[in-house]
C-alpha positions as CSV (number, residue, x, y, z in Angstrom):
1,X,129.2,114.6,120.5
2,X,128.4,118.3,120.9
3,X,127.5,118.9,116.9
4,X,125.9,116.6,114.5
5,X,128.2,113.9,114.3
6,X,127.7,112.7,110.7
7,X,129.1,116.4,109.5
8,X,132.0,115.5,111.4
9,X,135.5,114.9,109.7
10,X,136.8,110.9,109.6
11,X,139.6,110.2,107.4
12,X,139.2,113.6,106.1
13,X,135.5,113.0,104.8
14,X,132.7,113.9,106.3
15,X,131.2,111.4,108.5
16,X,128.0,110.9,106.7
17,X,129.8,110.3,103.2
18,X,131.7,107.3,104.2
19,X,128.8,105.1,104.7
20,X,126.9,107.3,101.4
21,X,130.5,106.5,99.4
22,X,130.0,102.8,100.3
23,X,126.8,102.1,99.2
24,X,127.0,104.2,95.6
25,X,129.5,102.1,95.1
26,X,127.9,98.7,95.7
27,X,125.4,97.1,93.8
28,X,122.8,98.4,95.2
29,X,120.4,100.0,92.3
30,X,118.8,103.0,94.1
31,X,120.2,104.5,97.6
32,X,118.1,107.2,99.6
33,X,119.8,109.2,102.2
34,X,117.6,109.9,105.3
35,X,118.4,113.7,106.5
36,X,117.0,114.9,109.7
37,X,119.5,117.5,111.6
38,X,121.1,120.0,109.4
39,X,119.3,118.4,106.4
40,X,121.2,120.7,104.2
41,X,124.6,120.1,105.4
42,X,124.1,116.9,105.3
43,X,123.0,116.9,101.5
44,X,125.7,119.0,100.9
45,X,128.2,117.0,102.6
46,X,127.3,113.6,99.5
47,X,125.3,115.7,97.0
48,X,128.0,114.8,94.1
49,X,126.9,111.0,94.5
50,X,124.0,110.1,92.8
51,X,121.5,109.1,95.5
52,X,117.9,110.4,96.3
53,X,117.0,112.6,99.4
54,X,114.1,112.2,101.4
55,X,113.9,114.7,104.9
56,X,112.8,112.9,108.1
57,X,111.3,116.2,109.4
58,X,110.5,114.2,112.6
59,X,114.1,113.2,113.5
60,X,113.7,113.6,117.3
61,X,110.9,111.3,117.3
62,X,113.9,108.3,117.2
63,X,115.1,106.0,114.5
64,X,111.9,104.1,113.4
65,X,110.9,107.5,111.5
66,X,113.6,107.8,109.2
67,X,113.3,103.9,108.7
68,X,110.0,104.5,106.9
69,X,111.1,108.3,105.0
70,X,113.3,106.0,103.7
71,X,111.2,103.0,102.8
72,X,108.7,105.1,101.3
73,X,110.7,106.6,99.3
74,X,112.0,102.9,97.5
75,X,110.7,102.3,94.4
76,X,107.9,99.5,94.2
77,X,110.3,97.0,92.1
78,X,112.8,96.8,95.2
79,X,113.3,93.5,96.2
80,X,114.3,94.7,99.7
81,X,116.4,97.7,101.1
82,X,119.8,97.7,103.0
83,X,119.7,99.8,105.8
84,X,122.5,101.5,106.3
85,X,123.0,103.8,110.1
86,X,125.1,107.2,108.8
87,X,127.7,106.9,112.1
88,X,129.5,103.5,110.7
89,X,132.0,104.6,108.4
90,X,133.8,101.2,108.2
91,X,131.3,99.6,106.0
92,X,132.7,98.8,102.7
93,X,130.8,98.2,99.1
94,X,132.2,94.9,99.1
95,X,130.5,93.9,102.6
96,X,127.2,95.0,100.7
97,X,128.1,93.7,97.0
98,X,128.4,90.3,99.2
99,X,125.3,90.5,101.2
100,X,123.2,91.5,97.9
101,X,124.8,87.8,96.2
102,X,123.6,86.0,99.4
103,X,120.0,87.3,99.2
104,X,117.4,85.5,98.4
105,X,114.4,85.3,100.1
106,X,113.4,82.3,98.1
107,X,115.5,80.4,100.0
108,X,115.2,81.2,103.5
109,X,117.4,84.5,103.0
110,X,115.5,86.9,103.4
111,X,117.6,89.2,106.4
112,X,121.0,88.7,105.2
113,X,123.0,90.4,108.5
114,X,127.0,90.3,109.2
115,X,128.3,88.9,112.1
116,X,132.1,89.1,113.5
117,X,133.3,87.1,116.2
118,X,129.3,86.1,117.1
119,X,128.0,89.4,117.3
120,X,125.3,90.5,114.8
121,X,126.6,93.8,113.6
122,X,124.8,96.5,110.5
123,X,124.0,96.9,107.5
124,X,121.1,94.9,107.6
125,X,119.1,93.3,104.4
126,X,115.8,93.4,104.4
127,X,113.5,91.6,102.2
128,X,110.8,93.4,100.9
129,X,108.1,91.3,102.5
130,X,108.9,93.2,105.8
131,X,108.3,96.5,105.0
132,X,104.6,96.6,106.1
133,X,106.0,95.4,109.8
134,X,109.0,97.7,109.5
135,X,106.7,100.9,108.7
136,X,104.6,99.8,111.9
137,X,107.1,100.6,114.2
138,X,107.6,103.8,116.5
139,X,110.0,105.7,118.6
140,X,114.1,104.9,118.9
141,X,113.4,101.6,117.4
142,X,114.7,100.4,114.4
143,X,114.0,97.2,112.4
144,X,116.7,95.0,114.5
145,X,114.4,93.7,117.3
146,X,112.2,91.8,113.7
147,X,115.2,89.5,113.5
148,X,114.1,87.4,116.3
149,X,110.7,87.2,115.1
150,X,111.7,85.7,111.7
151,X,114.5,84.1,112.7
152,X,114.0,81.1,110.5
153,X,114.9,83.6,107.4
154,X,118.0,85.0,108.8
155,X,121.0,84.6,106.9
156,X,125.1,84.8,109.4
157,X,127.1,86.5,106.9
158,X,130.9,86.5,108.3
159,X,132.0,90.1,108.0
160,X,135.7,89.4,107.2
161,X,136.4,92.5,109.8
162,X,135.2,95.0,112.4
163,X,133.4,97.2,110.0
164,X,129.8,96.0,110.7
165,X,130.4,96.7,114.5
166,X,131.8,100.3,114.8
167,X,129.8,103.0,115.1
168,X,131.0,106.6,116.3
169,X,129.1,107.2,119.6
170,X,131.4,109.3,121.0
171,X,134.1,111.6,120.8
172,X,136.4,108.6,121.6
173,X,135.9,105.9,119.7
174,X,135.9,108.5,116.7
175,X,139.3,109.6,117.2
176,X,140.6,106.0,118.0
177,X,140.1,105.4,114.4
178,X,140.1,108.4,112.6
179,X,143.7,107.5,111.1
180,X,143.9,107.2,107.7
């Protein structure tokens, strides 16, 4: 993308914030932003919401390092974390307000993930239960590839639209819907 791509302007926000906007405004009781590159910009680009910070300072060892800043930075009465990737600005409060009602690892919902059109998309909710597995991983990985392994507790949630399968990759598909 040529710069960090969650400082970059989408729908006249930066990046980053969409996603940060969308989960303040769910449910959800605690959210922790994961900085890695331009920490600082970053927490300057959402620090008016009312989330926690936590610095990956190991961002170029991949994906699965933020995973666990992040889950060791959740508070030991979380029932389970939605992860949310920075670069997927088309994620809504409401998708998340409807995966939280869904969960309930209980009753066999204990990975609540949207689908559109039979394609698994992200955020993902996780049950706590996984956590020790989740902070076991390494590299570019993140927590995805665990869905197969507990299949039986995987919950389809229909997205209702596109949001959960958009991510800004590259220059392209960031201007193709960077319309407001």
């Amino acid at each position: 993308m040529g710069a960090n791509k969650l400082l970059l302007p989408f729908r006249g926000k930066p990046l980053i914030r969409l996603a940060v906007e969308a989960a303040a405004a769910s449910r959800a009781t605690t959210v922790v932003v994961v900085t890695g590159n331009n920490a600082e910009k970053v927490k300057a680009a959402v620090s008016d919401l009312l989330v926690k910070f936590v610095e990956n300072k190991d961002y170029t060892k991949g994906l699965s390092g933020s995973l666990k800043c992040g889950l060791r930075t959740l508070p030991s009465t979380c029932e389970g974390v939605a992860i949310l990737l920075g670069d997927m600005p088309l994620v809504t409060s409401g998708l998340l307000d409807r995966m939280i009602a869904v969960f309930d690892p209980g009753q066999g919902c204990a990975i609540v993930v949207p689908v559109r059109h039979g394609r698994r998309g992200n955020p993902v909710l996780w049950a706590r239960q996984f956590f020790p597995e989740m902070l076991a991983l390494e590299g570019d990985a993140g927590a995805k590839g665990l869905m197969s392994v507990h299949h039986g507790q995987v919950y389809e949630l229909e997205a209702g639209d596109d949001g959960p399968l958009f991510d800004v990759d590259t220059p392209e598909n960031l201007a193709a819907y960077n319309k407001p």
